[in-house]
N, C-alpha and C positions, 0 to 999 in steps of 0.2 A: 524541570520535570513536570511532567501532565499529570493530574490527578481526577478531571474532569473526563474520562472516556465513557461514563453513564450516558453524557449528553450527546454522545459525535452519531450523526446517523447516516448509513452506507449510501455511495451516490450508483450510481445503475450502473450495468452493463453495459448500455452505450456510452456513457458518459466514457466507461475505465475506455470503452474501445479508441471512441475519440480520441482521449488525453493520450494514450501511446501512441498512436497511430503516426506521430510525427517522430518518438523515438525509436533510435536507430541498434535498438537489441531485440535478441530473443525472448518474448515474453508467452506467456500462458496465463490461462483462467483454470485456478484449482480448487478443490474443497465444494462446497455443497451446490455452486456454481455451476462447476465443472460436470456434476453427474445431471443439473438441471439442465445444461444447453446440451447435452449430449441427449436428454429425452425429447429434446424438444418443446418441453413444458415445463413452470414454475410447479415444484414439487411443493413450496415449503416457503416462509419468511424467512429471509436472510438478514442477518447481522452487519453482516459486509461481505466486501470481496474481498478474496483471496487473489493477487496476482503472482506469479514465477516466475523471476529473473536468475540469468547465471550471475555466479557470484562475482565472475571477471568482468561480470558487466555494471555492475554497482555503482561505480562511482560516473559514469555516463548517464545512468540513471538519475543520478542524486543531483547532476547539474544542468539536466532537464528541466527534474521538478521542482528546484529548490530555488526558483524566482516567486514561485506563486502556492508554494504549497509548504508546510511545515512538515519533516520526515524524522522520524523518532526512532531510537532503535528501544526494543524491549529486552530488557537486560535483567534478571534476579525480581521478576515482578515488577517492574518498574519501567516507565517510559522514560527514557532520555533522549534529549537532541545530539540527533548525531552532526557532525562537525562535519564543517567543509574537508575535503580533503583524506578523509578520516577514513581509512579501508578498513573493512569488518572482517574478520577473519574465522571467526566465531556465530558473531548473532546471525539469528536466521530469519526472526521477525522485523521487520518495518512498519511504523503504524504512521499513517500521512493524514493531514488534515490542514486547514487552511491558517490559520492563526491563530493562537490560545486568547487573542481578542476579537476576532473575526465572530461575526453573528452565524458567518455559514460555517458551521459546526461537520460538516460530510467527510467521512475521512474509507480508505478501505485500508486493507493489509498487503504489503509485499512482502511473500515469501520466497528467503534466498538460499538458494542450495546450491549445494558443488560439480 
């Protein structure tokens, strides 16, 4: 379980673009993001990013990123690692970040809806 998400800090909007760019789902930019690039302009400091995958699409997701990234689901306040293999049928949030030893601390949010 992560207990350090004080120190994780969001990597950019190119970065999120790059890293999907080679997965092969449906994704979006949502949350304070999403009304930013739709203005055209950074309204505001961002925390992270929020990205939207379908739910059916989860586990193609998870075996993208899960060479080089740590994917957590958040469950009762709490982060846990989600398991290979492991469909979520329930959580909605995903919190990814590179290793709970890793110096690069950058992580965003995957959110998964139906």
């Amino acid at each position: 379980m992560r207990t350090d998400i004080d120190n994780w800090e969001s990597i950019t909007v190119t970065e999120i673009y790059k890293l999907f760019s080679t997965i092969p789902i449906n994704r979006g930019i949502a949350g304070g993001w999403a009304l930013d690039l739709h203005l055209g302009k950074q309204s505001r400091v961002h925390d992270d990013i929020d990205v939207i995958i379908l739910r059916e699409e989860q586990l193609t997701t998870y075996n993208q990123l899960s060479d080089d990234w740590m994917l957590y689901k958040a469950e009762n306040g709490k982060l846990v690692l989600w398991q290979e293999g492991e469909f979520l049928k329930t959580t909605k949030d995903i919190w990814v970040s590179k290793s709970s030893s890793s110096t690069d601390t950058r992580h965003f949010i995957i959110l998964q809806i139906q």
